[in-house]
C-alpha positions as CSV (number, residue, x, y, z in Angstrom):
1,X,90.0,75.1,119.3
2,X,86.7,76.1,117.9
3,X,85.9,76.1,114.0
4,X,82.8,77.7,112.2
5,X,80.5,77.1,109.3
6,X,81.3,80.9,107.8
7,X,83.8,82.1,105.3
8,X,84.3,80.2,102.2
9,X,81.5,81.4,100.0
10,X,82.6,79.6,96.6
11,X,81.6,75.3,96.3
12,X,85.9,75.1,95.6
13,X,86.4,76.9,99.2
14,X,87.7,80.1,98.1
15,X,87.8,83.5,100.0
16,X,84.6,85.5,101.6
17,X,82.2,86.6,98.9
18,X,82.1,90.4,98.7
19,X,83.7,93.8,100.5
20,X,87.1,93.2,99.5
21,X,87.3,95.8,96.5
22,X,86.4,95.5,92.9
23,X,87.0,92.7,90.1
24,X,87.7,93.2,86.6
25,X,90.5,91.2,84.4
26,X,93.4,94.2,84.6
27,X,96.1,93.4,86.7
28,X,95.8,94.3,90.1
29,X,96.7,97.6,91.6
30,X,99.8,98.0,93.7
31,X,99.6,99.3,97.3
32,X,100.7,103.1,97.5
33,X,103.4,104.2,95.9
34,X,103.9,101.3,93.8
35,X,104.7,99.0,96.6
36,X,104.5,95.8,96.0
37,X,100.8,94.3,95.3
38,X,99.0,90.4,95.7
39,X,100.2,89.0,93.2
40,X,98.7,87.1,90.0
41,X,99.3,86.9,86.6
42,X,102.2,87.8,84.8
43,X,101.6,90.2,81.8
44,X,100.2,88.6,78.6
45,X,100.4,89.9,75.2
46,X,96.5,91.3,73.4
47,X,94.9,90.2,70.1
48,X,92.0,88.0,71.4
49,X,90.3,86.4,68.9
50,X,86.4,87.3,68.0
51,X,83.8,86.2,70.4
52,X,86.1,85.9,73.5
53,X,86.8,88.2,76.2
54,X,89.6,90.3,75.2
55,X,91.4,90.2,78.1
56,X,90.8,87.0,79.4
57,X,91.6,84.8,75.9
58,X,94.4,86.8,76.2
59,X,96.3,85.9,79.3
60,X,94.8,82.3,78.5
61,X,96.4,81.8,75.1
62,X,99.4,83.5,76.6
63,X,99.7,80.7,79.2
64,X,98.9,78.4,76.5
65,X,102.7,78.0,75.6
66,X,102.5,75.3,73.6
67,X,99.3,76.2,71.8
68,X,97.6,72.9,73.1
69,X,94.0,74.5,73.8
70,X,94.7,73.5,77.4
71,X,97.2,74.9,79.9
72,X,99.2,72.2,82.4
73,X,100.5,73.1,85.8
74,X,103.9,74.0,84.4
75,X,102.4,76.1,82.1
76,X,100.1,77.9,84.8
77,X,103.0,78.2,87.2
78,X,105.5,80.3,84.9
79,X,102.4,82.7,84.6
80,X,101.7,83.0,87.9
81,X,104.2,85.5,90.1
82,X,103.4,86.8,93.6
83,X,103.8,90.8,94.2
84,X,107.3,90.3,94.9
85,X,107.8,89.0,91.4
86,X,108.9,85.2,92.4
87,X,107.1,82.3,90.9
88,X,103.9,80.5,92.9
89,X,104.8,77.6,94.8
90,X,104.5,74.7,92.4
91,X,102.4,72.9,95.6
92,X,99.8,75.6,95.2
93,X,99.5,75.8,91.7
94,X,98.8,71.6,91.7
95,X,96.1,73.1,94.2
96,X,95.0,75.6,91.8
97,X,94.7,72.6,89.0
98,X,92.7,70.1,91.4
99,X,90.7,72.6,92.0
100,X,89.4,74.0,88.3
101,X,90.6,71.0,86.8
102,X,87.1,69.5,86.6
103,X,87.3,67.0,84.2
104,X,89.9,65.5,85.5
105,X,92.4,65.7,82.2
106,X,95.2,66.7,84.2
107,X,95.1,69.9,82.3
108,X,92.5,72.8,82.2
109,X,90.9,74.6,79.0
110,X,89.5,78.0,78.9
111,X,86.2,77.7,80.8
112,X,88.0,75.8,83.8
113,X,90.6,78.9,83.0
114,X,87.7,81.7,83.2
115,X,86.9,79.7,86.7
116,X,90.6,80.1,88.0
117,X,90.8,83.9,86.9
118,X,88.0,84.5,89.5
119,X,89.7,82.8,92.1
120,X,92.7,84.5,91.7
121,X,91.0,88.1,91.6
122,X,89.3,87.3,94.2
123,X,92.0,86.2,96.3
124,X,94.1,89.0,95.3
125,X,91.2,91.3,97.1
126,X,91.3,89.2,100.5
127,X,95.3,89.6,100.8
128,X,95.1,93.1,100.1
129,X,92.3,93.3,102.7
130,X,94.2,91.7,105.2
131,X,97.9,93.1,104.2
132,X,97.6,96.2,107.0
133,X,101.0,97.3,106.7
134,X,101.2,96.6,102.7
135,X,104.1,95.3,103.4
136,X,103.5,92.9,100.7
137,X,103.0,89.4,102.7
138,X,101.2,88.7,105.3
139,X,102.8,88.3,109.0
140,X,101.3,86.5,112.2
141,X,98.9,88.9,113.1
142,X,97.2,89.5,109.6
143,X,96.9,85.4,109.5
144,X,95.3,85.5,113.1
145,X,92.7,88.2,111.6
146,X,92.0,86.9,108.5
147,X,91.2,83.3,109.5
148,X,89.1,84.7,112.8
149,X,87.2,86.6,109.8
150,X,87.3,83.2,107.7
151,X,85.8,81.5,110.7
152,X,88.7,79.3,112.3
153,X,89.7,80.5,115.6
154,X,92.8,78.6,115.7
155,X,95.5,78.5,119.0
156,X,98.5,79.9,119.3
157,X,100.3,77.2,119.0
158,X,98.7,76.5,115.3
159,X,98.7,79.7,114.3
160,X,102.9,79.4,115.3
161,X,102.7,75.8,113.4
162,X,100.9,77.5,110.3
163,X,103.4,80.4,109.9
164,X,106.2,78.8,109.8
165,X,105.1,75.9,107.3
166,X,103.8,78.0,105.1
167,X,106.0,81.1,105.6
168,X,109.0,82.2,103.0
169,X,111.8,81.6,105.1
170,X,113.9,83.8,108.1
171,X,114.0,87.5,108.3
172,X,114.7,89.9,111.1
173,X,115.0,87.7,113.9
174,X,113.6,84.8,114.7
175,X,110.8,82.8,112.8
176,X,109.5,83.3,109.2
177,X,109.6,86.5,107.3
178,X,105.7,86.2,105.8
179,X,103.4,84.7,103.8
180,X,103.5,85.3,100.2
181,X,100.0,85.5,98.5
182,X,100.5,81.8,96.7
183,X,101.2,80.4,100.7
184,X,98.6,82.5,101.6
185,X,95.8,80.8,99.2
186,X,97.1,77.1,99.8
187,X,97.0,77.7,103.8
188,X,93.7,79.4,103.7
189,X,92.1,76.5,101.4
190,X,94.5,73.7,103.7
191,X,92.6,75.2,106.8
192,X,89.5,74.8,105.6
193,X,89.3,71.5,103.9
194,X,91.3,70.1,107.2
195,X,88.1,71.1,109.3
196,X,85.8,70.2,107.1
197,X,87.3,66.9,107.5
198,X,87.6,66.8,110.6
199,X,83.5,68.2,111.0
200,X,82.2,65.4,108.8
201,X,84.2,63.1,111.7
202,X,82.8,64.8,115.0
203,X,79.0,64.5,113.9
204,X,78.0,65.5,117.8
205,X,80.0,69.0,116.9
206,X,81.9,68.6,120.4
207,X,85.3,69.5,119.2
208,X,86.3,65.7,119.1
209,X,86.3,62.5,117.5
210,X,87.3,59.2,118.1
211,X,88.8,57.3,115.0
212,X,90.9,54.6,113.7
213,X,93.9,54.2,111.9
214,X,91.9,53.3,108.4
215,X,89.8,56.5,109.1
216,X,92.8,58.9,110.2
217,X,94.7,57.5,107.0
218,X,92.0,58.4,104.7
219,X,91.5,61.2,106.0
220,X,94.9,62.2,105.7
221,X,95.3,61.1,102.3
222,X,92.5,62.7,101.1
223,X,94.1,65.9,102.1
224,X,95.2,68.4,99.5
């Protein structure tokens, strides 16, 4: 297996900077004729207070069930829904909060919020990218192309190992159906903070490393 230095253009190891489509705070566009999109936020009601962005105070305070000033992963995941309208994986949303959550409160507030919007957008652009069919997930070729894009050239036999841990469960025949957009993000941002690991280990870049069992269990642990 080789692995590359490209791909992640973000310091939280998000998706390629760029190419994928435009931004902007509206929800995102389904596929053609309405098909199912990405995923993202559910809808949120307006009335932003003065001095903040419209939109974006507006999905934040509408996440903010409990009127805290800060959101917790509960409150993130019942706001966050894949194209398919079912609820992230509460796995990737703890993801999402280590990631923003810089302070470390356990919660985020509206800047670490702004942060997370990004991400998401920008996400949402990748999977569409890399959704050929628009079928809505993403199946074993479309994860074969989009991490040879991202940089990680991994086997078949990972590539078999990645679908089905991080696919949605058995469709028509055998193996996993596909990979919503939530198990998309968290296996795209697993990948790449596994060989980054494993880089800062094999400092001769060979391709291997020699450890021991205090090493491989921190390294381990340390793993989202």
């Amino acid at each position: 297996m080789s692995y590359g230095q490209q791909g992640y253009g973000s310091s939280y190891g998000g998706p390629p900077g760029g190419g994928y489509g435009g931004g902007g705070y509206g929800g995102p566009p389904g596929y053609g004729g309405g098909g199912p999109g990405p995923g993202g936020f559910a809808p949120a009601p307006a009335g932003p207070p003065p001095g903040a962005d419209p939109q974006l105070w507006s999905w934040f305070t509408a996440v903010d069930t409990d009127r805290s000033g800060h959101i917790t992963v509960h409150e993130l995941q019942k706001a966050l829904i894949n194209g398919d309208w079912t609820p992230f994986d509460l796995d990737t949303v703890k993801l999402l909060m280590s990631i923003f959550d810089t302070d470390r409160s356990g919660t985020i507030g509206f800047n670490e919020f702004a942060g997370l919007w990004k991400y998401i957008k920008d996400w949402q652009n990748v999977y569409r990218h890399f959704d050929r069919d628009q079928s809505g997930s993403i199946d074993r070729n479309e994860l074969s192309e989009a991490l040879r894009q991202f940089g990680y050239n991994l086997s078949p036999q990972l590539l078999q190992l990645v679908e089905r841990k991080y696919g949605t469960g058995p469709g028509v025949g055998p193996g996993p159906q596909g990979i919503t957009f939530d198990r998309f993000v968290r296996a795209c941002v697993v990948i790449k903070q596994v060989t980054e690991s494993f880089q800062r280990l094999d400092t001769d870049r060979d391709g291997w490393v020699q450890i021991n069992y205090e090493q491989f269990m921190h390294t381990v642990l340390s793993l989202p």
